[in-house]
N, CA, C and O atoms as a Tinker XYZ file with bonds, in Angstrom:
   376  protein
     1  N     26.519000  -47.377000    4.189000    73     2
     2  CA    27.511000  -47.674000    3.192000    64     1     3
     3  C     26.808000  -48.346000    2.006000    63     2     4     5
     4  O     25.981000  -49.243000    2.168000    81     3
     5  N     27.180000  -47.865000    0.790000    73     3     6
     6  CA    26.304000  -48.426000   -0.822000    64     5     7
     7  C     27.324000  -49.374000   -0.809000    63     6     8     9
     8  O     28.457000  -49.218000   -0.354000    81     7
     9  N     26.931000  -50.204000   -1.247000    73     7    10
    10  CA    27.468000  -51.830000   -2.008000    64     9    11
    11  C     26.973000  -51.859000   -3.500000    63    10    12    13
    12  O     26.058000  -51.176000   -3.960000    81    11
    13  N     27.691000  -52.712000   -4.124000    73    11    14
    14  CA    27.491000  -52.624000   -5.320000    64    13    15
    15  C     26.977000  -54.260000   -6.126000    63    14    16    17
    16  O     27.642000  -55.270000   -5.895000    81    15
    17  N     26.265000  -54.286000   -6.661000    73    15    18
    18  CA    25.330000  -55.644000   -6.796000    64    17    19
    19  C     25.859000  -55.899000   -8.226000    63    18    20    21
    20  O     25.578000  -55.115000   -9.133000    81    19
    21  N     26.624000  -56.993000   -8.428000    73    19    22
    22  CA    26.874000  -57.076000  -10.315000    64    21    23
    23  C     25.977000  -58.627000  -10.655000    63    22    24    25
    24  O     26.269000  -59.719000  -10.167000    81    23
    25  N     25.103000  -58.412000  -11.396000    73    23    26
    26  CA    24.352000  -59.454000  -12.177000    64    25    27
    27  C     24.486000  -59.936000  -13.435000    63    26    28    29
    28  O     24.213000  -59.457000  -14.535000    81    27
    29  N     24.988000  -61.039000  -13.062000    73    27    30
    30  CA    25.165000  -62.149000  -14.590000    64    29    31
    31  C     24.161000  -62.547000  -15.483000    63    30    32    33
    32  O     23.087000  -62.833000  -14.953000    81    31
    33  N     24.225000  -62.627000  -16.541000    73    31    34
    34  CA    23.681000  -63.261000  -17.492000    64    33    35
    35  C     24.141000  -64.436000  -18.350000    63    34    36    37
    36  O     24.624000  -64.549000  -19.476000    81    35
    37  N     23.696000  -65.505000  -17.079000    73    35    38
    38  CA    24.207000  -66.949000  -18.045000    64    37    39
    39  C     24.089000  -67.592000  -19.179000    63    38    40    41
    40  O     24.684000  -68.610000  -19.533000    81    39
    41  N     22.878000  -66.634000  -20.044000    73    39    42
    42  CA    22.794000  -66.891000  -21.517000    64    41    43
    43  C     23.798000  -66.775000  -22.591000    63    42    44    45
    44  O     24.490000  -65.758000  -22.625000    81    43
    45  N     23.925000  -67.519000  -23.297000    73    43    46
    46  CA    25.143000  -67.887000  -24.299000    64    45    47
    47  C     23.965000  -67.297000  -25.418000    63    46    48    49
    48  O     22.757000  -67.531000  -25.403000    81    47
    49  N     24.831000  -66.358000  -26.498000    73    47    50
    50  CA    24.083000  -66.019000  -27.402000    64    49    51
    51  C     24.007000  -66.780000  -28.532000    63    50    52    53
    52  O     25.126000  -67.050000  -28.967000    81    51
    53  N     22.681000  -67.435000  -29.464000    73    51    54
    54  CA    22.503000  -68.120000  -30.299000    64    53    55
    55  C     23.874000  -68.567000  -30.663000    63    54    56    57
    56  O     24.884000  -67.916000  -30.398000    81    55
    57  N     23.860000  -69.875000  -31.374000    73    55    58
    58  CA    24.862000  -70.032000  -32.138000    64    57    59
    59  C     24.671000  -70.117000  -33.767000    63    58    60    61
    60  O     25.675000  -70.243000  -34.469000    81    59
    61  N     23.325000  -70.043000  -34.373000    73    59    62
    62  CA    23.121000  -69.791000  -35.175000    64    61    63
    63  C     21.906000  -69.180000  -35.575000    63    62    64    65
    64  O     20.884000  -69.265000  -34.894000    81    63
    65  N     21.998000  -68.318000  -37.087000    73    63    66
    66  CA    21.106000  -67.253000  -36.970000    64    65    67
    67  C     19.427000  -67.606000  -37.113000    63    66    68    69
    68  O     19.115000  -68.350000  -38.042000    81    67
    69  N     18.713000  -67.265000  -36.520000    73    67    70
    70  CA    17.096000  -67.327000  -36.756000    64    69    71
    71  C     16.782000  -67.651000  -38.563000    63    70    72    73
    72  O     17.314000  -66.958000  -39.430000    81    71
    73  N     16.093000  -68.500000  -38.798000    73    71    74
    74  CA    15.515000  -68.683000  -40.176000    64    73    75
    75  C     14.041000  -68.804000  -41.036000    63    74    76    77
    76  O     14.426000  -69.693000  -41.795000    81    75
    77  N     13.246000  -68.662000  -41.278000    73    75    78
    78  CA    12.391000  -69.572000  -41.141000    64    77    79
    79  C     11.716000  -70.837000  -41.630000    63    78    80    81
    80  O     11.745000  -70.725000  -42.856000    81    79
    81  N     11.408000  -71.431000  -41.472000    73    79    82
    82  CA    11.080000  -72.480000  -41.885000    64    81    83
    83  C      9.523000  -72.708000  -42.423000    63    82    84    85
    84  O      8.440000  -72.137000  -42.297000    81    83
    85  N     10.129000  -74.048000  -43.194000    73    83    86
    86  CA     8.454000  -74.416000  -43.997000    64    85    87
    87  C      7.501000  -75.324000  -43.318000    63    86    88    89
    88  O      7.757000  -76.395000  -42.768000    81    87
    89  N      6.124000  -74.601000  -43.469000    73    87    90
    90  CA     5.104000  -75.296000  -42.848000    64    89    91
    91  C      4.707000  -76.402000  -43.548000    63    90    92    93
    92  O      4.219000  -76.160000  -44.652000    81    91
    93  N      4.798000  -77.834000  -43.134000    73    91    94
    94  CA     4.482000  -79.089000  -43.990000    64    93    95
    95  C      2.445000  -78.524000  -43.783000    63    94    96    97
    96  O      1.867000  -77.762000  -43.009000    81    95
    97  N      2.088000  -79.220000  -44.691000    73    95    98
    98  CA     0.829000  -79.013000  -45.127000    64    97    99
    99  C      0.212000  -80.197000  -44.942000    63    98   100   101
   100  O     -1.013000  -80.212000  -44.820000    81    99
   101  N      0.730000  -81.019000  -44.907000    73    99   102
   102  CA     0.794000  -82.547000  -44.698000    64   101   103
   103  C      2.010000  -83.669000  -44.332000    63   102   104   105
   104  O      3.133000  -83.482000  -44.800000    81   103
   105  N      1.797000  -84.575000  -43.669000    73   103   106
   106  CA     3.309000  -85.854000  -43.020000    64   105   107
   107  C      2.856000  -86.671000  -44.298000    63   106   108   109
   108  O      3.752000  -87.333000  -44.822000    81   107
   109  N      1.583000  -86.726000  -44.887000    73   107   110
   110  CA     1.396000  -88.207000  -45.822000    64   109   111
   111  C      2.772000  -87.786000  -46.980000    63   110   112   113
   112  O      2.997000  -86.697000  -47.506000    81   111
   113  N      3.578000  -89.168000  -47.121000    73   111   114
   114  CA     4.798000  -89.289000  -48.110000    64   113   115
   115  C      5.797000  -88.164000  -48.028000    63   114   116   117
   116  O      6.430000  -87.818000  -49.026000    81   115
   117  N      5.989000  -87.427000  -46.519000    73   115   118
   118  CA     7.320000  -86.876000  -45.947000    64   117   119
   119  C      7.982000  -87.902000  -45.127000    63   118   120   121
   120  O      7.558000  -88.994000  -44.749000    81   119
   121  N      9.014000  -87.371000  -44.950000    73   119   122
   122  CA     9.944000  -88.083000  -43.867000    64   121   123
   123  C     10.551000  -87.634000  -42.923000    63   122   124   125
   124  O     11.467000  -86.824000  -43.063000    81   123
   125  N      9.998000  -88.247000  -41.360000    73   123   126
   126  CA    10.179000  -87.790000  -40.299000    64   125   127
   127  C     11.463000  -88.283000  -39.741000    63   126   128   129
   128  O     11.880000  -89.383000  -40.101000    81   127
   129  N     12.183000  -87.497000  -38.816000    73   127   130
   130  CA    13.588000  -87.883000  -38.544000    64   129   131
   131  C     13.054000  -88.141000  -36.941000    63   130   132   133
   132  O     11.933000  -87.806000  -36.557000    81   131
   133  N     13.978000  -88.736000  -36.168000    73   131   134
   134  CA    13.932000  -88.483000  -34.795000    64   133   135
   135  C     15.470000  -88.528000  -34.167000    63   134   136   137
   136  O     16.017000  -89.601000  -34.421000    81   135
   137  N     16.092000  -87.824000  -33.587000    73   135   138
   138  CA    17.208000  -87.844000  -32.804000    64   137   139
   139  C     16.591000  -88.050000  -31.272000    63   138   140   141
   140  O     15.742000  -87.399000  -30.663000    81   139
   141  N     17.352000  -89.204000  -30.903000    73   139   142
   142  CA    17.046000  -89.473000  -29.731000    64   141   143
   143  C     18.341000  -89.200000  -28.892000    63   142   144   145
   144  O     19.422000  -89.495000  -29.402000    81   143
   145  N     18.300000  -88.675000  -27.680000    73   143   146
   146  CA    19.025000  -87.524000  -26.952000    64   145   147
   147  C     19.702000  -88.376000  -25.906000    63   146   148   149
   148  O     20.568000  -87.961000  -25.137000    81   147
   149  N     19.053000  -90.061000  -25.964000    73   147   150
   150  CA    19.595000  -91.054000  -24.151000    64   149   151
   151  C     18.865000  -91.083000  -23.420000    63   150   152   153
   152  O     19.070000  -92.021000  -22.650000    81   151
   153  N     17.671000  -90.294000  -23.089000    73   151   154
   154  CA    17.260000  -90.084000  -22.156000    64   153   155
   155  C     15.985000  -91.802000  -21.730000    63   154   156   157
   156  O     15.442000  -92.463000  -22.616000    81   155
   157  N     15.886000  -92.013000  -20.574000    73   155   158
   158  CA    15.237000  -93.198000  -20.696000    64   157   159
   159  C     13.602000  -93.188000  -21.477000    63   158   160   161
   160  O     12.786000  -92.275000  -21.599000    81   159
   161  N     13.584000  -94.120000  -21.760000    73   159   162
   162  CA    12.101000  -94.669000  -22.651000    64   161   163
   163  C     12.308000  -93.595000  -24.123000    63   162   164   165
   164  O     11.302000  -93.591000  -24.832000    81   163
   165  N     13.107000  -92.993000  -24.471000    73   163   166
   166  CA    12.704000  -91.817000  -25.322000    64   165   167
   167  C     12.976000  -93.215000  -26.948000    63   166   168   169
   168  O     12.588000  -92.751000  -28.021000    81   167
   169  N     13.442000  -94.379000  -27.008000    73   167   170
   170  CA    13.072000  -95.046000  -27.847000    64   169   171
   171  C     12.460000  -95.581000  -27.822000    63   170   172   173
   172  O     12.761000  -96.660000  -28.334000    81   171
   173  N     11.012000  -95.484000  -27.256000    73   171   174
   174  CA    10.171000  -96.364000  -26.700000    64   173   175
   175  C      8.982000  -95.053000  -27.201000    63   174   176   177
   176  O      8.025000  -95.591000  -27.758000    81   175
   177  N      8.873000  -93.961000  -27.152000    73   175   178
   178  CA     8.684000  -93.070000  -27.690000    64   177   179
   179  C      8.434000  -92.761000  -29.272000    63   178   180   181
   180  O      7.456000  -92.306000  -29.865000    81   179
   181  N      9.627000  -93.164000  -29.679000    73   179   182
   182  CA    10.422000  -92.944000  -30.950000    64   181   183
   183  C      9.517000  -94.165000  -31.848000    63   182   184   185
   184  O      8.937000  -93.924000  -32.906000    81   183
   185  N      9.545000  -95.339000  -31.249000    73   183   186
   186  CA     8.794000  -96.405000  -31.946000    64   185   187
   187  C      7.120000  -96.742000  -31.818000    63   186   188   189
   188  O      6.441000  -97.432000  -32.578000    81   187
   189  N      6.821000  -96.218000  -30.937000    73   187   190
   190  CA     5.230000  -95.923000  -31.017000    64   189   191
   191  C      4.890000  -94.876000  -32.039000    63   190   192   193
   192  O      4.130000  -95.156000  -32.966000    81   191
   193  N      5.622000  -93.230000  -31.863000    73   191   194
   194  CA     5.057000  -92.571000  -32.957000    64   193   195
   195  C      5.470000  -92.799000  -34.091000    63   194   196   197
   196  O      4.703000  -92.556000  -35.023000    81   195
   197  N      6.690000  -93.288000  -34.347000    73   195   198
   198  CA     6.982000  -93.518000  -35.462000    64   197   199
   199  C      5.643000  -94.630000  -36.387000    63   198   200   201
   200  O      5.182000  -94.388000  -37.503000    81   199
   201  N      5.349000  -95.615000  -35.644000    73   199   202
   202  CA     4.239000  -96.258000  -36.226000    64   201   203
   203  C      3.324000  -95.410000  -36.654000    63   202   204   205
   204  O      2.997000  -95.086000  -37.795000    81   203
   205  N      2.684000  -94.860000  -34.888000    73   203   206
   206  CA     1.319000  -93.892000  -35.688000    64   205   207
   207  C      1.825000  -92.715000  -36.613000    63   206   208   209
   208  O      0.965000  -92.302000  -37.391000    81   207
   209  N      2.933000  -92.161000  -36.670000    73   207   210
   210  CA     3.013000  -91.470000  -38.058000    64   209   211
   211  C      2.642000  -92.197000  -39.503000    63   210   212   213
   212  O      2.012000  -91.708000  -40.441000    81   211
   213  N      3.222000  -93.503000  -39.389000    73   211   214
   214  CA     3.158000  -94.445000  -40.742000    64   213   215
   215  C      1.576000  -95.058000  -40.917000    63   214   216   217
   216  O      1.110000  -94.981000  -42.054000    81   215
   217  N      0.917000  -95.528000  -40.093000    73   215   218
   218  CA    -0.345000  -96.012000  -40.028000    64   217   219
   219  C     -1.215000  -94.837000  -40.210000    63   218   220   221
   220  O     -1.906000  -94.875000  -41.228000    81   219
   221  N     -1.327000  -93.907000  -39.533000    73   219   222
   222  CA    -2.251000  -92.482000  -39.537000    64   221   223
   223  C     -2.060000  -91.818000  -40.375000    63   222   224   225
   224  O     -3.003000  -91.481000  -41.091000    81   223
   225  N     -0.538000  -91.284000  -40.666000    73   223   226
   226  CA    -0.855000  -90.089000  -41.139000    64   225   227
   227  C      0.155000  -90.037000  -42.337000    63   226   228   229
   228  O      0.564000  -89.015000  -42.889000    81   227
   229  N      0.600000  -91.824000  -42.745000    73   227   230
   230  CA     1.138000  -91.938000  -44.255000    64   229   231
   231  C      2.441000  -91.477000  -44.258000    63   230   232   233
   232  O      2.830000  -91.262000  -45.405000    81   231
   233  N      3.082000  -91.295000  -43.586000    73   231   234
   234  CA     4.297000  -90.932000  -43.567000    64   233   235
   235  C      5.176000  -92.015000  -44.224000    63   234   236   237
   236  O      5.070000  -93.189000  -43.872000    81   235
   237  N      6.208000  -91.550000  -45.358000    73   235   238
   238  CA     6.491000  -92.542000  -46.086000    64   237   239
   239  C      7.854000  -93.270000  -45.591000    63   238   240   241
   240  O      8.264000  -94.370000  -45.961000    81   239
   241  N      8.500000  -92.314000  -44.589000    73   239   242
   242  CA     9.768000  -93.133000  -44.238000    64   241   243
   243  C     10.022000  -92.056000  -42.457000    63   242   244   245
   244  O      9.878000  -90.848000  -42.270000    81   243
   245  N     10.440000  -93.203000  -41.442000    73   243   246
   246  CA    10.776000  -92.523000  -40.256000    64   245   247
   247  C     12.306000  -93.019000  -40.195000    63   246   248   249
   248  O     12.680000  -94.164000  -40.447000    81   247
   249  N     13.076000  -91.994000  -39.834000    73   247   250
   250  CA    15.020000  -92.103000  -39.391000    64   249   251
   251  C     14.822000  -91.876000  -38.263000    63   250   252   253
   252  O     13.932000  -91.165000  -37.797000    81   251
   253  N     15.788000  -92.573000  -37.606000    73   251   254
   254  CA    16.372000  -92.643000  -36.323000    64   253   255
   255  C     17.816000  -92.903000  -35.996000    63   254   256   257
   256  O     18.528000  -93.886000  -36.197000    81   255
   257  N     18.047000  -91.708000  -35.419000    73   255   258
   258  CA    19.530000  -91.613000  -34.763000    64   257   259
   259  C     19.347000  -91.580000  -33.176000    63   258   260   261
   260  O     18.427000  -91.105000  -32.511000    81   259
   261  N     20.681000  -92.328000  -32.721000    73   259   262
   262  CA    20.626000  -92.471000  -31.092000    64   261   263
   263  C     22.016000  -91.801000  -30.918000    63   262   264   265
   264  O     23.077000  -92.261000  -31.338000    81   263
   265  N     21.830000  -90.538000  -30.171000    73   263   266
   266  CA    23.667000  -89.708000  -29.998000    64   265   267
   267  C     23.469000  -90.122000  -28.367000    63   266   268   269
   268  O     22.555000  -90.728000  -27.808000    81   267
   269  N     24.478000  -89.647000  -27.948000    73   267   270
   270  CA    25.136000  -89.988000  -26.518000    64   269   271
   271  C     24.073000  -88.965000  -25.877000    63   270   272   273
   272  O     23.131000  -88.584000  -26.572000    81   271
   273  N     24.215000  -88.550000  -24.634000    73   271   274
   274  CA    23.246000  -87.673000  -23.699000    64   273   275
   275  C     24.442000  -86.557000  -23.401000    63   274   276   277
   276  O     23.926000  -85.442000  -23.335000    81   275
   277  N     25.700000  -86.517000  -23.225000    73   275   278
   278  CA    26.582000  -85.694000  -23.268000    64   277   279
   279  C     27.463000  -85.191000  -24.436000    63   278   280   281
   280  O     28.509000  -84.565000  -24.265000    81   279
   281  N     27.041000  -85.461000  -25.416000    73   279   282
   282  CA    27.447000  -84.547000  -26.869000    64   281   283
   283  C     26.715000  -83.878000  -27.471000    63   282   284   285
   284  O     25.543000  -84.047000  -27.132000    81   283
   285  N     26.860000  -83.211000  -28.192000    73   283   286
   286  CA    25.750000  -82.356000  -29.202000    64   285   287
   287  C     26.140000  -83.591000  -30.657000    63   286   288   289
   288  O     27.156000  -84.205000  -30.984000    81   287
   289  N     24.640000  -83.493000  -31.249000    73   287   290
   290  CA    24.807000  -84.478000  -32.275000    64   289   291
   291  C     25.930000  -84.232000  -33.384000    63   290   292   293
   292  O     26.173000  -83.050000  -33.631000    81   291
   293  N     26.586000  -85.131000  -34.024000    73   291   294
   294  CA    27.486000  -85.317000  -35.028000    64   293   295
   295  C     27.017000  -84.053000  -36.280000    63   294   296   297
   296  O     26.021000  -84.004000  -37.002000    81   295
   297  N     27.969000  -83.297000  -36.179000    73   295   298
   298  CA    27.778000  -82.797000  -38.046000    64   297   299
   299  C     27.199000  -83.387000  -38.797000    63   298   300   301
   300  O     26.067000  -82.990000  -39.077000    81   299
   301  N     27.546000  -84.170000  -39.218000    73   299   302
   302  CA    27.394000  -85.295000  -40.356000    64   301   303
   303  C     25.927000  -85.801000  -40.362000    63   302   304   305
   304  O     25.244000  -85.990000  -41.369000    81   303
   305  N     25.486000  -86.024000  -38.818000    73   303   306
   306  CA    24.464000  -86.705000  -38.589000    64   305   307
   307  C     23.093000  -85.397000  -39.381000    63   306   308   309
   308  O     22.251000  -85.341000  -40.277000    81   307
   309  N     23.641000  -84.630000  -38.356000    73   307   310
   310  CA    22.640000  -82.975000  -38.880000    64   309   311
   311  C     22.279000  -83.107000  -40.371000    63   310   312   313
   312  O     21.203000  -83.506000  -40.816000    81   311
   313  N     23.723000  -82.569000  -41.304000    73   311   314
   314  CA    23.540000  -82.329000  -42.526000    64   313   315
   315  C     22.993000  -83.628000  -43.121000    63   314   316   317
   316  O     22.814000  -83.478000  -44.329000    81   315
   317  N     22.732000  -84.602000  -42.780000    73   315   318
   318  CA    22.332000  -86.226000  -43.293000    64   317   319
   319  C     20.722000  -86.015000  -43.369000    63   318   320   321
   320  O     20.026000  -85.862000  -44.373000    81   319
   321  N     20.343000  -86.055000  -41.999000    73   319   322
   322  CA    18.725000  -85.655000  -41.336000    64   321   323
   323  C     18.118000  -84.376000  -41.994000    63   322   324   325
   324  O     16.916000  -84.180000  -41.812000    81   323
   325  N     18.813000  -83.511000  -42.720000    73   323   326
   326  CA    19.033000  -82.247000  -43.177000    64   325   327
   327  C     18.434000  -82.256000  -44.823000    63   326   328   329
   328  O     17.796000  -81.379000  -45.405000    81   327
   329  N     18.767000  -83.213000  -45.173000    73   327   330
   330  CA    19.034000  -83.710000  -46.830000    64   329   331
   331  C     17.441000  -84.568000  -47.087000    63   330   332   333
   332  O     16.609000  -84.296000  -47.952000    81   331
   333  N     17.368000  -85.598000  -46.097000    73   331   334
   334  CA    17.080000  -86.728000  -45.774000    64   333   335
   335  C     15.436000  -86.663000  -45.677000    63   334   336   337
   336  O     14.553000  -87.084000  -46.424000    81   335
   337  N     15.413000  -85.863000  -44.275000    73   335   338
   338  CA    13.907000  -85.432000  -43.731000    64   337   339
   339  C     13.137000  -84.144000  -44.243000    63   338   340   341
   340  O     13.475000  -83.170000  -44.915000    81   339
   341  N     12.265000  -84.448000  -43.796000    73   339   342
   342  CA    11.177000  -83.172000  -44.244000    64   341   343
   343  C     10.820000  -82.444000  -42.951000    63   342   344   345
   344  O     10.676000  -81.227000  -42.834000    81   343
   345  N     10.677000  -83.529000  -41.835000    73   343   346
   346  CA    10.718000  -82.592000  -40.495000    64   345   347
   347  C     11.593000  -83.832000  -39.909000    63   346   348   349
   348  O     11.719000  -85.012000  -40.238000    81   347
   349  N     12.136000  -83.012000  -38.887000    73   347   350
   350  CA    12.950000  -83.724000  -37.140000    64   349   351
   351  C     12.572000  -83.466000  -36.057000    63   350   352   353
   352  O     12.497000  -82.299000  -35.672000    81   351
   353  N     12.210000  -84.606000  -35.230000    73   351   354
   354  CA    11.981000  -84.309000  -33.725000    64   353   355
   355  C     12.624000  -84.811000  -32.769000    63   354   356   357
   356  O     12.257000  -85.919000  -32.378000    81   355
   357  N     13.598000  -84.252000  -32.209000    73   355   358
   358  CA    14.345000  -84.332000  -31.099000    64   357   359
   359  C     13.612000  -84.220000  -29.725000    63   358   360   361
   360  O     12.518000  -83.664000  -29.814000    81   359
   361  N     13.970000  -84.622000  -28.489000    73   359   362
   362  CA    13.491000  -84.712000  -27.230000    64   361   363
   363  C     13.913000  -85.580000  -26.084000    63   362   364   365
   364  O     14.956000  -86.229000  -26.014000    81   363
   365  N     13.010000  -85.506000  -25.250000    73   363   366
   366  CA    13.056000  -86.115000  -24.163000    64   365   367
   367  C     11.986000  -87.785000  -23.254000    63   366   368   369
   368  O     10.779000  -87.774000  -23.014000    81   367
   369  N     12.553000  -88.469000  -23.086000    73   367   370
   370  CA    11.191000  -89.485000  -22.750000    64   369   371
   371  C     11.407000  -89.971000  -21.667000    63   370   372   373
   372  O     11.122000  -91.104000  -21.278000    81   371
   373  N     12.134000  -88.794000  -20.900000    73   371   374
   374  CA    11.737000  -89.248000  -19.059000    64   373   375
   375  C      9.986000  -89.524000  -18.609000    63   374   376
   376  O      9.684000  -89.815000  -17.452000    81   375
């Protein structure tokens, strides 16, 4: 007797479209963002590189946002960091 096998695909398709982006050439007198995600030590993270960005490599201003671990970050926050920064790094500091 044939049986019949149906396979899911739990991927959710993008929610927004592919772009590309600009290669900084340099961090000296950009501004680095960081969204921090909750996760433990990840501001502990956030404040070490943020230094060695500023000491090393001249970076003229570091932002920091702290969102919850169960939301996706604020609109507002995005288009802010958006305006604001030159690059953003989001993550993890388990």
């Amino acid at each position: 007797m044939a049986s019949t096998l149906t396979i899911l695909d739990p991927i959710a398709p993008p929610q927004y479209a592919a772009r590309a982006l600009t290669v900084l050439d340099t961090l000296a007198g950009k501004t680095v963002g960081f969204i921090d995600n909750a996760k433990p030590n990840f501001q502990y993270l956030v404040d070490d590189l943020g230094e060695l960005l500023v000491s090393q490599y001249k970076v003229a201003a570091v932002l920091k946002h702290r969102k919850s671990g169960q939301v996706p970050v604020d609109e507002a926050v995005l288009d802010d960091f958006e305006k604001r920064c030159d690059a953003v790094i989001t993550g993890s500091g388990d």
